[in-house]
NUTIDO-860374 format. One line per 10 residues: their letters; for each residue x, y, z of N, C-alpha, C, CB. Coordinates in steps of 0.05 Angstrom, whole numbers, plus 5000, padded with zeros to 4 digits. Glycine has a CB too. Layout:
BEGIN
a	X Y Z X Y Z X Y Z X Y Z ~ ...
END
This chain:
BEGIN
xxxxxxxxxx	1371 8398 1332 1347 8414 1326 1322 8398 1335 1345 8421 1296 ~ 1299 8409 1338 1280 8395 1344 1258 8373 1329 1271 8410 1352 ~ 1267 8387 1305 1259 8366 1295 1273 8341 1275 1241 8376 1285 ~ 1310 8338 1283 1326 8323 1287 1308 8297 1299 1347 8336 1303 ~ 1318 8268 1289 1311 8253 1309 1334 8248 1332 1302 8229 1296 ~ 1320 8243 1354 1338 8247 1384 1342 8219 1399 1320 8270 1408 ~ 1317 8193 1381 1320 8173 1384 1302 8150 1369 1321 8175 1407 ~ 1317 8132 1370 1312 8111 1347 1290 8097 1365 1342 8089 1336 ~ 1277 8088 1353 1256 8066 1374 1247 8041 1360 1225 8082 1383 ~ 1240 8022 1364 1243 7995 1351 1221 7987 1361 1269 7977 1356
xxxxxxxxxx	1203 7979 1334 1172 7975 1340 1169 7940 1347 1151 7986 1307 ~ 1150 7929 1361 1150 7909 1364 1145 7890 1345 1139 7908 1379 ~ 1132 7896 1329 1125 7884 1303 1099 7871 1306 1145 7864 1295 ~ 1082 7879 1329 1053 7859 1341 1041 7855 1303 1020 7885 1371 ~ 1033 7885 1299 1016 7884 1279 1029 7874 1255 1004 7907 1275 ~ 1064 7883 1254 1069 7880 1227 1107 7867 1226 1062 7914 1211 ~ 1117 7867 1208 1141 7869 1212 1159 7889 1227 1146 7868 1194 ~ 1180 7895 1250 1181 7910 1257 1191 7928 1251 1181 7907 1268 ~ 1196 7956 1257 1204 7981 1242 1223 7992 1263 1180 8002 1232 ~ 1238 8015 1255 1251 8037 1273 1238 8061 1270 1280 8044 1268
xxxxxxxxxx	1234 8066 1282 1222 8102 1289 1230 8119 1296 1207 8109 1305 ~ 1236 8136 1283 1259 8165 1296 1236 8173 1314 1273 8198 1269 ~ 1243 8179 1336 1236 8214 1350 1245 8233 1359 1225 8217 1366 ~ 1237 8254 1341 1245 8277 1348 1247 8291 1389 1226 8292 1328 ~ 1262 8307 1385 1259 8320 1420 1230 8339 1419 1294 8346 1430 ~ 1220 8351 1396 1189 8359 1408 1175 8346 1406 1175 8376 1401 ~ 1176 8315 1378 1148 8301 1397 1155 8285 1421 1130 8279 1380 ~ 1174 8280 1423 1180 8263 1454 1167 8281 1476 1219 8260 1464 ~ 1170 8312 1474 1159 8337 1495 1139 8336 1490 1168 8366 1495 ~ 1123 8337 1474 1096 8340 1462 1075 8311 1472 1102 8343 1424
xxxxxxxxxx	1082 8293 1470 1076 8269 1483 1073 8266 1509 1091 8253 1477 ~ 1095 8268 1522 1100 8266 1541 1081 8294 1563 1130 8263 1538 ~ 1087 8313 1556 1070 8337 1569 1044 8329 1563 1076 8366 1557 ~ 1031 8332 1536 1001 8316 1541 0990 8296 1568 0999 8296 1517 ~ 1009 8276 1559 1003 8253 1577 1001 8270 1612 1032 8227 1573 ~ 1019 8283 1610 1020 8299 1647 0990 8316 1649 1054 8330 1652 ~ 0990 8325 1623 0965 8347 1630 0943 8328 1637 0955 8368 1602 ~ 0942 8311 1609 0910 8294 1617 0910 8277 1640 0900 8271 1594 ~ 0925 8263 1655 0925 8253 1679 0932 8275 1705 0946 8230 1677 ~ 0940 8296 1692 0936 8324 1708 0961 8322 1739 0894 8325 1720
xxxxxxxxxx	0992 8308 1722 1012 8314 1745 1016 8326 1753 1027 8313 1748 ~ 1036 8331 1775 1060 8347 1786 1073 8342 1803 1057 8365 1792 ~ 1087 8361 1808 1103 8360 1814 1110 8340 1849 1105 8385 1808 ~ 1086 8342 1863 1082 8326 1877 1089 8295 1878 1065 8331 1879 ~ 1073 8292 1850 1073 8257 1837 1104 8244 1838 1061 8254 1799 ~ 1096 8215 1854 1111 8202 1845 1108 8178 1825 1120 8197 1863 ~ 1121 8162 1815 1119 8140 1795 1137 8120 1801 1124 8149 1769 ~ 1121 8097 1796 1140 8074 1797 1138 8062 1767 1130 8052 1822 ~ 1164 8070 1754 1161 8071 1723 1173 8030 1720 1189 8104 1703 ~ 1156 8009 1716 1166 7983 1713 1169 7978 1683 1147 7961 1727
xxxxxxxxxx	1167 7998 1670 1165 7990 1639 1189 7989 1633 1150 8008 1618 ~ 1204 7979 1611 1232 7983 1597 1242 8011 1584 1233 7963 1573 ~ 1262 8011 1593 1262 8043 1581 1262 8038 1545 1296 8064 1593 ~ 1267 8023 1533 1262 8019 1507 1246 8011 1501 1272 8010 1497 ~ 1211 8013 1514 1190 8013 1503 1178 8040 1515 1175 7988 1507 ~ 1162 8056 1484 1157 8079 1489 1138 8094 1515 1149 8083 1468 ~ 1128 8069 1529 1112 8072 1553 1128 8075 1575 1094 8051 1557 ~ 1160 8070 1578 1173 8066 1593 1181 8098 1593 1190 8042 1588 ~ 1191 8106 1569 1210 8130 1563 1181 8150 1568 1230 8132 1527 ~ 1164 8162 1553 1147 8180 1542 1127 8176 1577 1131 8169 1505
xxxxxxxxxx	1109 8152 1570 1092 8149 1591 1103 8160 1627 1086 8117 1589 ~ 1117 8136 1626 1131 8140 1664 1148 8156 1666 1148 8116 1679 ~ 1168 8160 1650 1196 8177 1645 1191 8202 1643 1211 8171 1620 ~ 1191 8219 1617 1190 8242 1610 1159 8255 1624 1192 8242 1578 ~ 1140 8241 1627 1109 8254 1633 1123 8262 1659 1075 8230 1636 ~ 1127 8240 1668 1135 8255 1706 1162 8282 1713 1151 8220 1729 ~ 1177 8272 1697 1192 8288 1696 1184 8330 1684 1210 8268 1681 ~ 1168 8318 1670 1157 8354 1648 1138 8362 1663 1141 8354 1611 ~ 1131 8343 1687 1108 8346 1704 1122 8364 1734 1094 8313 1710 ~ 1152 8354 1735 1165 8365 1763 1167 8345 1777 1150 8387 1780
xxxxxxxxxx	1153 8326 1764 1148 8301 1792 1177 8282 1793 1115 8275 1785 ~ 1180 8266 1809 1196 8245 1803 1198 8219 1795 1204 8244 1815 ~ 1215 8196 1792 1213 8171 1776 1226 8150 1798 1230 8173 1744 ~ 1221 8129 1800 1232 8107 1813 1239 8091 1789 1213 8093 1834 ~ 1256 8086 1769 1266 8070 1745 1264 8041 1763 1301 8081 1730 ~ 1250 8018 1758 1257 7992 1762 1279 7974 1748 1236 7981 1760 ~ 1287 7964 1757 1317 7950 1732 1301 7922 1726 1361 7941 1753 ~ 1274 7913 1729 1253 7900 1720 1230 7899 1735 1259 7878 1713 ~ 1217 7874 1730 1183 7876 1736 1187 7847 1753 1156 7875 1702 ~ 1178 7843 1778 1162 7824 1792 1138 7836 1811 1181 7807 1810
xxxxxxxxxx	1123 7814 1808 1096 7827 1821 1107 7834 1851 1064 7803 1822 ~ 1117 7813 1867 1121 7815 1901 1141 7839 1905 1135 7784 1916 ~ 1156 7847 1885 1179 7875 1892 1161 7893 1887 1210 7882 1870 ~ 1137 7902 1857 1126 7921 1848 1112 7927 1881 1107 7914 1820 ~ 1092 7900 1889 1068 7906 1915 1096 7919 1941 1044 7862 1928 ~ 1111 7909 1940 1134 7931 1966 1139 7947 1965 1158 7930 1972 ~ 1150 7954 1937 1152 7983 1930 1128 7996 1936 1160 7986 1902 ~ 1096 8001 1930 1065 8012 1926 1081 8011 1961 1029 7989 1908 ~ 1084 8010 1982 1083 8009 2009 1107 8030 2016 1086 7978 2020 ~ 1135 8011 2007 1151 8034 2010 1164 8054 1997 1164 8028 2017
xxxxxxxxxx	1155 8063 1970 1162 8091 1958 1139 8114 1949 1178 8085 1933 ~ 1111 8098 1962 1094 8116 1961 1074 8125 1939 1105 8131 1967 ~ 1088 8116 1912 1073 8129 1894 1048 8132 1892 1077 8122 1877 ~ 1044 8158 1876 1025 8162 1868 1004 8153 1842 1030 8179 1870 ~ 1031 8140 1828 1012 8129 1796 1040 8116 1790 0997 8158 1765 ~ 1029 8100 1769 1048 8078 1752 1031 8073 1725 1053 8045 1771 ~ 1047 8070 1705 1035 8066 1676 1055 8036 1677 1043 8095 1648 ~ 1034 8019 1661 1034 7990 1653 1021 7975 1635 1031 7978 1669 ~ 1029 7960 1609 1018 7943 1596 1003 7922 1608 1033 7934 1582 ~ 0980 7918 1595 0951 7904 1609 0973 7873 1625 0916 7890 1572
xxxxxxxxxx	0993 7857 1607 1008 7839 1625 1016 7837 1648 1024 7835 1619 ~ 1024 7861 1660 1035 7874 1686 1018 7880 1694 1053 7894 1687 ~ 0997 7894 1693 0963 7897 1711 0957 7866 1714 0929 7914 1688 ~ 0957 7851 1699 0944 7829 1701 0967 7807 1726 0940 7818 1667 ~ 0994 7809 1725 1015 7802 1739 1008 7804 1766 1038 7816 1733 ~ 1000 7833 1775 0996 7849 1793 0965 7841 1810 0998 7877 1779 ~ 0949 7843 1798 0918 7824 1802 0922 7802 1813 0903 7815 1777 ~ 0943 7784 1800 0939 7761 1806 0953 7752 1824 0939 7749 1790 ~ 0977 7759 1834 1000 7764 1861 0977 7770 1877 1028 7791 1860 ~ 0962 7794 1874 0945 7808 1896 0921 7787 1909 0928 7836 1880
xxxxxx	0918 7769 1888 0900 7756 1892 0867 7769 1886 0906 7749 1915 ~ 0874 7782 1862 0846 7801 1859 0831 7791 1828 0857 7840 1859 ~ 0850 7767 1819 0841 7749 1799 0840 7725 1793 0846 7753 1784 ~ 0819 7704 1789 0823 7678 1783 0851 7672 1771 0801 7669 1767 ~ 0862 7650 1786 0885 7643 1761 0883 7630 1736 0904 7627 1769 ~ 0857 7624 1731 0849 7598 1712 0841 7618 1698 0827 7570 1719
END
């Protein structure tokens, strides 16, 4: 049912001790479709999703948005800056969602930030 949980999610614990989180299959849809509307996908879009699929930016953000959008996903099986900058050349994308660490990874491979 939909509002069954459809998956367990395991909080990091930044702020607190960490927790599990059910989510249901409509807010996972509900999330995820937002996110497509306000960045305004489709089906066109591609993504280069580098997040874990067991962090909710991985599943909801790159995953499901592109997908409820029509668009498609490039799943990475992890994150280095010099594969991410090859891939931006050879699979084209159009957008990528990433924690400020991985922007900052990415900057600095690029050479578009002090290292100090």
């Amino acid at each position: 049912a939909a509002d069954d949980a459809a998956l367990l999610l395991r909080t990091s614990g930044t702020t607190a001790r960490p927790k599990v989180v059910p989510l249901t299959p409509r807010g996972l849809h509900a999330g995820a479709v937002s996110i497509g509307r306000g960045i305004e996908l489709t089906e066109e879009d591609v993504c280069v999703n580098v997040m874990p699929l067991d962090h909710i930016g991985g599943i909801s953000c790159s995953l499901l948005a592109s997908l409820f959008a029509g668009g498609s996903v490039f799943c990475a099986s992890g994150f280095d800056p010099a594969q991410f900058v090859e891939w931006l050349s050879s699979l084209g994308p159009t957008w990528y969602y990433a924690v400020p660490t991985i922007h900052k990874a990415v900057a600095l491979y690029a050479g578009g930030l002090p290292s100090g």
